[in-house]
N, C-alpha and C positions, 0 to 999 in steps of 0.2 A: 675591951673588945672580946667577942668570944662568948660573952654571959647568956648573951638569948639563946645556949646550945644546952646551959648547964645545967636544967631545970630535966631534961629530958636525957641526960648521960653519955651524949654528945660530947667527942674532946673541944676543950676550949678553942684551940688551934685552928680548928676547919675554920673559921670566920676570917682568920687572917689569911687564909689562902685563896684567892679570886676563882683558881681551877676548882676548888675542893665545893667552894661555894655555889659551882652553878651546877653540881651534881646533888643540888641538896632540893630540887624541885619533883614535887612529889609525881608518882605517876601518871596520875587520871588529866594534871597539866600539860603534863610529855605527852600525852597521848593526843590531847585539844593541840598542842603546838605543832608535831605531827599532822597532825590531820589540817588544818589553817597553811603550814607551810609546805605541805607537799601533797597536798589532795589526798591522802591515806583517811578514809573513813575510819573511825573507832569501831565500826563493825568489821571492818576487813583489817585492822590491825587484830581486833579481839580473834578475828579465824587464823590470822598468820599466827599467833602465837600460840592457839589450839594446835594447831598442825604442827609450830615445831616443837613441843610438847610430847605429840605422839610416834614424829621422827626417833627424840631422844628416849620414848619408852620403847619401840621396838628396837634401836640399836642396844640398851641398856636389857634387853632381855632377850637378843640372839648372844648377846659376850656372854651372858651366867650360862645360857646352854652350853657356846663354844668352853667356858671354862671347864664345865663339868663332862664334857666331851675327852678335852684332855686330862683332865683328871682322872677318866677312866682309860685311857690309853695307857698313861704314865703307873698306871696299876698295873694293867693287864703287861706292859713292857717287864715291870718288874718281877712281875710274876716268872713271865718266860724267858728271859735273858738274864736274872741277875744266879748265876749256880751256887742253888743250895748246899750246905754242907753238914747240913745235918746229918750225922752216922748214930748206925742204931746201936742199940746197945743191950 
């Protein structure tokens, strides 16, 4: 058992497990299964995953803003709050 996985570096194991197995269906099938079983077009799955694609780039690129926001707060804090003790000399 398990052999038809080994050729492509697949662990043996998944073959023996029925859950493991039926996640091993490629996508373009998911996608005809999908669409066969719940009237989802392959073109309106293809746009829904456009869209959440562009959901996750603009959330993934207001956080690097927000990070670099506080990043400069957390400077500008330190700057003004933390008392230098530098004496001259």
């Amino acid at each position: 058992m398990g052999s038809e996985f080994a050729d492509v570096g697949v662990n043996p194991k998944l073959s023996d497990n029925e859950l493991a197995m039926q996640c091993t269906i490629p996508m373009g099938v998911t996608s005809e299964n999908v669409a066969e079983r719940y009237g989802i077009s392959r073109e309106q799955q293809d746009h829904l995953a456009m869209l959440s694609h562009q959901k996750y780039v603009a959330i993934f690129v207001s956080c690097r803003e927000m990070c670099c926001i506080i990043m400069i707060l957390f400077v500008i804090a330190f700057i003004l709050l933390i008392p230098h003790t530098a004496t001259a000399v």
